[in-house]
C-alpha positions in Angstrom: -0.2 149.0 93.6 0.9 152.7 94.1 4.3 153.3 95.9 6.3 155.9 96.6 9.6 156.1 94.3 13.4 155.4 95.8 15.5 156.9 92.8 19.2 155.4 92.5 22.3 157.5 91.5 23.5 157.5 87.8 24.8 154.3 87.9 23.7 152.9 91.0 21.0 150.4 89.3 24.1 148.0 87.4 24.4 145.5 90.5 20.8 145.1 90.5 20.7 144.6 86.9 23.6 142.2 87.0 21.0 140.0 89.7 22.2 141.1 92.8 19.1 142.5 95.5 20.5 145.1 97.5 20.4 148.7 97.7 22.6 150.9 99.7 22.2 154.2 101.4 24.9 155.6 99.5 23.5 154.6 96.2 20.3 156.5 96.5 19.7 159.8 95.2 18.1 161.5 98.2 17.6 165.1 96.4 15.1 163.0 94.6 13.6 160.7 97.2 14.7 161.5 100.4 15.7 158.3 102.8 13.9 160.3 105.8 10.6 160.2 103.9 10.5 156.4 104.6 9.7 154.4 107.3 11.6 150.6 108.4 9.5 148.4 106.5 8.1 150.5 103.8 7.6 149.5 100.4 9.1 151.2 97.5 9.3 150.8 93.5 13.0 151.4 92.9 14.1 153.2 90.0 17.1 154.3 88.1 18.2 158.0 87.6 16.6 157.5 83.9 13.4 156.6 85.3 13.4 153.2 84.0 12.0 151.3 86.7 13.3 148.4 88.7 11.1 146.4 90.7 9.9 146.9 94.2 12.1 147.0 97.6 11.5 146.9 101.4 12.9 150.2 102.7 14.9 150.8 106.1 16.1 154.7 105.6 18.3 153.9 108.7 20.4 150.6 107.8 23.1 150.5 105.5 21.6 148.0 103.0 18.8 150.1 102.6 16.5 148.7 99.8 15.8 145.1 99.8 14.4 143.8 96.2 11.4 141.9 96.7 10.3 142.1 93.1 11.5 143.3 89.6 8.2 144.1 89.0 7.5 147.5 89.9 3.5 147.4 90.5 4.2 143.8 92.9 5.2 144.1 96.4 5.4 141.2 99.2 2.0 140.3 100.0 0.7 137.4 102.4 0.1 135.6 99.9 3.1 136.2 97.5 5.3 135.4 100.7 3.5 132.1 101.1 3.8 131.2 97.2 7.6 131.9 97.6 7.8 129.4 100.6 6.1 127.0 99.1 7.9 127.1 96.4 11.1 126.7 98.3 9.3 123.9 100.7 9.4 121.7 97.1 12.7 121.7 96.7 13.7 121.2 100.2 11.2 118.1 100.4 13.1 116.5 97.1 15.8 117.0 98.3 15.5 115.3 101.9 13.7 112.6 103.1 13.2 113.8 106.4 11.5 117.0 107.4 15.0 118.4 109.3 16.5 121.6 106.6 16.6 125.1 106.3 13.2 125.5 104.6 13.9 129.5 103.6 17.5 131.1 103.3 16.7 134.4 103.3 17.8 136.1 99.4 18.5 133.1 98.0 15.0 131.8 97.9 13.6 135.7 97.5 12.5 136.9 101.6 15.2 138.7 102.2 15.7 138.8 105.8 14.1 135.6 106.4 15.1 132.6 107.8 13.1 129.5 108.2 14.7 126.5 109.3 12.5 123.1 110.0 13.3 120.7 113.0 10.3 117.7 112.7 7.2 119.3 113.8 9.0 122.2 115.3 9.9 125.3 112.8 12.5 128.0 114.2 12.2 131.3 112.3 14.3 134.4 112.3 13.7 137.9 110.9 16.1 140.2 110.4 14.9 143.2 108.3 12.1 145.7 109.2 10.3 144.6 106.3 9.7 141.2 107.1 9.3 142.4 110.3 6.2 143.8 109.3 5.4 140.2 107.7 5.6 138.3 111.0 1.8 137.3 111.3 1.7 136.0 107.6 5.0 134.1 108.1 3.6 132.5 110.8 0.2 132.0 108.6 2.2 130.7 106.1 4.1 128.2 107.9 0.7 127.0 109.2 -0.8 126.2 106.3 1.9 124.5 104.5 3.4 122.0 107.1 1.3 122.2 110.3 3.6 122.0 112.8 3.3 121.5 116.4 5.0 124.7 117.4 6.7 127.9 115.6 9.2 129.7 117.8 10.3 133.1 116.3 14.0 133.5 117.3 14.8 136.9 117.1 17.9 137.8 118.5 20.8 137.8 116.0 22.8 140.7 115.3 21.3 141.7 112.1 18.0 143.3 113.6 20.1 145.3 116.0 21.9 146.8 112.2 17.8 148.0 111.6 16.9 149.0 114.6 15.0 145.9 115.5 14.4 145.2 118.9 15.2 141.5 119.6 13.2 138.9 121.0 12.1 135.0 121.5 8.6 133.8 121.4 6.7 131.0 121.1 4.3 131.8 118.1 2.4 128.6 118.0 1.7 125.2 119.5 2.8 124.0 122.6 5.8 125.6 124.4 9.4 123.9 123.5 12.4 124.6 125.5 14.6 121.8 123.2 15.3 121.0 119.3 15.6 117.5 118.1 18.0 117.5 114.8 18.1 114.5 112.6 21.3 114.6 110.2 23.0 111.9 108.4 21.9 109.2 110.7 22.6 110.6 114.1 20.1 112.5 116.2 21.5 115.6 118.7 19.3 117.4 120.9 19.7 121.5 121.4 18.5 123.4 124.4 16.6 126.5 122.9 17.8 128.9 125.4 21.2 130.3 124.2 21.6 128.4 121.3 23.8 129.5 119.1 21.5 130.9 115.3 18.4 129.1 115.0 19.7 126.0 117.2 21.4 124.4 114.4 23.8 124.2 111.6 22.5 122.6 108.6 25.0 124.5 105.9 27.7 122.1 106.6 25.4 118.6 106.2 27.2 117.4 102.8 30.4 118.2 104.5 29.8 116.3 107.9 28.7 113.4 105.8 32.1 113.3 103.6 33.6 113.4 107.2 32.3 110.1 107.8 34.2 108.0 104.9 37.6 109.3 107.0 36.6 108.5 110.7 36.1 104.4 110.8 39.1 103.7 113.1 40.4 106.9 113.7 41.2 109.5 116.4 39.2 112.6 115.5 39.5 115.9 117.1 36.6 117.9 116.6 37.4 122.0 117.2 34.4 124.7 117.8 32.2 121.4 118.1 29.0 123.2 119.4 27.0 120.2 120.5 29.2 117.8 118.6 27.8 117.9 114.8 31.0 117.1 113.5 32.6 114.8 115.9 29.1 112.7 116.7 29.0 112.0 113.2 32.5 110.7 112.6 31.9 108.5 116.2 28.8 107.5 114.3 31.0 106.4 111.3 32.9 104.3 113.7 35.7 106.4 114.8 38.2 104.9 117.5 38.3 107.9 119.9 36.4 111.8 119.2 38.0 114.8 121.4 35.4 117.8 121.0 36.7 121.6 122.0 34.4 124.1 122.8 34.8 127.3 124.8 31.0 126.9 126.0 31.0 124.0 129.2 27.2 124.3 128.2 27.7 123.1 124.4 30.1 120.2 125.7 27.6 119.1 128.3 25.5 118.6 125.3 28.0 116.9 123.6 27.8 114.0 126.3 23.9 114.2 126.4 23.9 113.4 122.4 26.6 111.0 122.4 24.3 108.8 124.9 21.3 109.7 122.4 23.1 108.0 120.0 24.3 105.1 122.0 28.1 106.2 121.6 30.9 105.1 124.0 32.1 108.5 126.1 33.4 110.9 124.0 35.9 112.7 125.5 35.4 117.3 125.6 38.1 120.1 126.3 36.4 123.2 127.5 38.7 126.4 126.7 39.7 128.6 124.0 40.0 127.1 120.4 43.7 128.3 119.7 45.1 127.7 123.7 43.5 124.0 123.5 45.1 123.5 120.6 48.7 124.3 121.5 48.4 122.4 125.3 47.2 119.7 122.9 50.8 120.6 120.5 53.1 121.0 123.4 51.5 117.4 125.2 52.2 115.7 121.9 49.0 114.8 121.0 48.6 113.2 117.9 45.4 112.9 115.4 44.4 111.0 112.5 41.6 113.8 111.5 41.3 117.7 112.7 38.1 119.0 112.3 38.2 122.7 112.5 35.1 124.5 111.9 35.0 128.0 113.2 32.8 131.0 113.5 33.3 133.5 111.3 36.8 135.1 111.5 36.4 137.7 109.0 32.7 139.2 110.6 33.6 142.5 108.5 35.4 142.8 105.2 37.8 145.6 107.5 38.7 142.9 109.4 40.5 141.0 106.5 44.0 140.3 107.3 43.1 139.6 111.2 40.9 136.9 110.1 43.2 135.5 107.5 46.0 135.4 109.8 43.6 133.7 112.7 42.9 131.2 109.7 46.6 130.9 109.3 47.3 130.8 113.0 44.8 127.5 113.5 45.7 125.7 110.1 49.2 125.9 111.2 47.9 124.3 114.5 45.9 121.6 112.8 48.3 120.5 111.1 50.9 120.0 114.1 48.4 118.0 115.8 48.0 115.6 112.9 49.5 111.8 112.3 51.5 111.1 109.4 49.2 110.6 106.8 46.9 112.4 108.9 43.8 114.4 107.3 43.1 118.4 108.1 39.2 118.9 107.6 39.2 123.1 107.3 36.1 125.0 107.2 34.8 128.3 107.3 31.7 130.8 107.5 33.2 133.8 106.3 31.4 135.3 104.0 34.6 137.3 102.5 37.3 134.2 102.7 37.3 132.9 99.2 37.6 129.2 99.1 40.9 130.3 96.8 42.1 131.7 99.6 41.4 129.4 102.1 43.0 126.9 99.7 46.4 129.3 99.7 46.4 129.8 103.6 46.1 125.8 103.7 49.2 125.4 101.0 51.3 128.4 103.4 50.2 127.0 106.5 52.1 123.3 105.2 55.4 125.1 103.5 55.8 126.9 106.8 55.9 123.9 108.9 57.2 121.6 106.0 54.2 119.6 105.6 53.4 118.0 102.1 49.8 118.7 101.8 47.3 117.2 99.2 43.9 118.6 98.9 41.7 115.6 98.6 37.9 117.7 98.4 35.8 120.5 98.7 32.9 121.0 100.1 30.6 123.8 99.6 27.0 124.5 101.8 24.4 122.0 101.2 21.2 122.3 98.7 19.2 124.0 101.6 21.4 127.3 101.4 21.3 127.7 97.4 23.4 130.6 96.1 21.9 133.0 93.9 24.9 133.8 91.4 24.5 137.2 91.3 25.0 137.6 95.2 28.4 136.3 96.3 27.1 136.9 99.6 24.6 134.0 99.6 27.9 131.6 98.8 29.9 131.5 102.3 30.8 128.0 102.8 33.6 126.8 102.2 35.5 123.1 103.7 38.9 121.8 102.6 39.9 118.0 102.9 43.4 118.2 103.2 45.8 115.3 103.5 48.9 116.2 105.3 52.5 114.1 104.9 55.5 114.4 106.5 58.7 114.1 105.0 57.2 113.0 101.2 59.2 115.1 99.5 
């Protein structure tokens, strides 16, 4: 195939090389191939300022990531049937993997469809795009997704943040099958249901499976509090595992109404919910005397943009220190975290300063990292973004 030429800067090309997929606006050389000759959603061959040629990228002249690499071969771009090759090939894995059809089926650059997200709920499939050019795809997604699990409806979710970044409008619709106004989520042996309308992504977290299930060796006879709980992921699963008594904290009455609804799914004893803000809850909870045998604390993204670096690692700071108040002796701090740019170095440092400042001896039992579903693709750090700490927490040991 013939397409038009995006020309990088002297220099530009070495992330690529090195096996990341991005392009950015700044790194093209627009006296050569001017951004404003493209259209969102074009195709492109990429090349360096030697000519050498690079592969082929979905183009949006107005975003800031404005080349996606969709193939290092220059003459190949994304095709309907190229896209459904890729999905299928990520379908195998995910089907090895897990025994039960409930995953994130496509993770956008990680399994080569940049701005796509599939993620698989039984017969139901929940996809989100968020570029122009797989914008431009929808109709052989939804093909695709057709022909390899034939499911009894596809919604297409698109309303995160990303498509506002390209100028996407945003949008829910029910692509296929029968109308669905609620998820059902199997994960390490409980069952939660999700209402569609304002859920939170896709409806669900999968990225922190491995890590709910290590929660679970923890919880048998324990009071668990369970902070950000959504629908109660976290805390279901340790009442699952036979925890005494689960708190869940949410600022959304909505989300805690479904943790209730899901608890009785299960056929768990009441679980008791706090509605209010994360870090207020948490020091009522401190100043009432509260005590826990395990802290879950699992929040959204704290550090959205790399600017907003120390904020975020001082809001880290702020509800470690607060976790760890609330624990027993010999009490266990489960700390996890989205962002993207918090290291799991430094959320182990914030951990070991959050303990010295309230004289806590703290032993890091595990790590957890996102599960097989979200694979990282080495040369993109930004496709590695979960992180959870298992920290044991003593009082006067030494």
């Amino acid at each position: 195939m013939n397409f038009p030429v995006l020309y990088l800067r002297k220099g530009a090309e070495r992330r690529l090389r090195a096996g990341h997929l991005w392009v950015y606006s700044n790194e093209v050389d627009i006296r050569r191939s001017p951004l404003t000759a493209f259209e969102p959603g074009d195709q492109a061959e990429v090349r360096a300022s030697n000519d050498k040629p690079l592969g082929t990228v979905f183009v949006n002249p107005h975003a800031l990531i404005c080349g996606r690499l969709i193939s290092r071969d220059p003459g190949q771009g994304m095709t309907p049937q190229r896209l459904t090759q890729r999905m299928e090939v990520a379908l195998a894995i995910r089907d090895r993997l897990f025994e039960r059809p409930f995953y994130r089926w496509v993770f956008g650059d990680s399994d080569g469809l940049s701005g796509l997200v599939v993620d698989r709920f039984g017969d139901t499939v929940v996809v989100q795009i968020s570029s122009a050019g797989m914008e431009r795809m929808k109709d052989a997604v939804v093909r695709a997704v057709q022909r390899l699990v034939q499911p009894t409806s596809i919604i297409l979710k698109n309303d995160g943040k990303m498509r506002r970044v390209e100028g996407l409008e945003t949008y829910v619709e029910q692509a296929y099958g029968a109308e669905t106004d609620r998820l059902l989520v199997e994960e390490n042996g409980a069952r939660f249901e999700v209402a569609l309308a304002g859920a939170q992504k896709t409806g669900w977290f999968y990225d922190h499976r491995m890590n709910r299930r290590r929660l679970q060796a923890y919880a048998p006879g324990k009071r668990v509090l369970d902070v950000f709980s959504y629908v109660g992921g976290w805390g279901l699963q340790a009442a699952m595992a036979g925890a005494a008594e689960v708190t869940c904290v949410d600022a959304s009455a909505v989300a805690l109404e479904a943790v209730h609804h899901n608890a009785r799914l299960n056929g768990l004893e009441p679980v008791r919910t706090l509605a209010g803000d994360a870090f207020e809850v948490l020091k009522g909870l401190a100043e009432d005397k509260q005590k826990f045998d395990v802290v879950v604390l699992d929040p959204p993204a704290l550090i959205p943009r790399r600017r907003d670096q120390k904020a975020g690692e001082q809001a880290y700071a702020r509800l470690n220190q607060l976790g760890l108040r609330l624990l027993e002796r010999d009490g266990v701090l489960v700390s996890a975290s989205c962002s993207m740019h918090l290291s799991q170095e430094r959320l182990v440092d914030i951990l070991r300063a959050s303990g010295r400042k309230i004289d806590r001896f703290v032993q890091l039992l595990e790590q957890g990292h996102q599960a097989p579903d979200h694979p990282v693709i080495p040369g993109i750090p930004e496709t590695d973004y979960i992180k959870a700490c298992f920290v044991r927490s003593l009082t006067g040991f030494l």
